[in-house]
N, C-alpha and C positions, 0 to 999 in steps of 0.2 A: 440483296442477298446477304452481303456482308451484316448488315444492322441484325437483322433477322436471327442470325446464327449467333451475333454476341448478346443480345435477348434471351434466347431459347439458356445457350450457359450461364449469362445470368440468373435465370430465372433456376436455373440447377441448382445452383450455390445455394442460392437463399436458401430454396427446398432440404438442400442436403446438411445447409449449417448449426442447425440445434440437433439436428442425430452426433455430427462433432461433437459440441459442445457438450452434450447429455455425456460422452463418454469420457471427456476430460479428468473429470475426478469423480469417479465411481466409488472409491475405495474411503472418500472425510465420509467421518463417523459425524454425528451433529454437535455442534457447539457446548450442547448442555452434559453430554455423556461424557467429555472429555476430564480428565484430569486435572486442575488446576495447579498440582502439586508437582506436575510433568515437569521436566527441565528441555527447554531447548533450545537449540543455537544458531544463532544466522551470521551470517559474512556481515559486515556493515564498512559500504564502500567510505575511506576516507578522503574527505571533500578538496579537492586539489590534487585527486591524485586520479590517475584512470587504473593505474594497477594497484598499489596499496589497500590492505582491505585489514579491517581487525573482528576477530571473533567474539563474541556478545553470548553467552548464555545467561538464562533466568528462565524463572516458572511461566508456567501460562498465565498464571496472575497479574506476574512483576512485567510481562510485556502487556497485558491488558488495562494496566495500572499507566504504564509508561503512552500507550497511545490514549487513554483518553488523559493526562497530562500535554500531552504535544496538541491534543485537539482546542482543548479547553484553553493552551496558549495560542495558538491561531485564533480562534475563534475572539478572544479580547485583542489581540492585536486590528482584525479588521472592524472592531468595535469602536477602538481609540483612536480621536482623533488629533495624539501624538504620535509625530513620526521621531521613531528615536535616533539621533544623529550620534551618540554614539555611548556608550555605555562604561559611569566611572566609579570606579569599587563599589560595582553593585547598584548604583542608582542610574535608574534610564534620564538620561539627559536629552530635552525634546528641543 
């Protein structure tokens, strides 16, 4: 009886979980129509700290600029099979 009954609520959720999801952000407009010239700001938590946080604004460009920057250096880090031990005025030392 018990299996039975945590089944049936499982089986709810699933059911119920993209009508959530569909309404979560009803209101983004699509990527292409948006401004790139927009300015906007995010918290950006500082690393060592749980409460510390510093303000970041830039255009939709300059953050779309900046993540594919941060991707393009992840992406050659798990390329390189130098591990860098530690970094001295600017040259990675493997």
């Amino acid at each position: 009886m018990r299996i039975a009954l945590t089944l049936a609520l499982s089986a709810g959720l699933l059911v119920a979980m993209p009508a959530v999801a569909a309404n979560v952000e009803p209101s983004k407009a699509a990527p292409s129509s948006r401004n790139p010239d927009d300015k906007i700001c995010e918290d950006i938590t500082i690393v060592g700290s749980r409460l510390a946080v510093k303000r970041v604004c830039a255009t939709r460009a300059q953050w779309a600029e900046k993540r594919r920057r941060d991707r393009d250096l992840v992406d050659q880090a798990q390329r390189s099979p130098c591990v860098v031990v530690q970094i001295d005025h600017g040259k990675q030392v493997c």
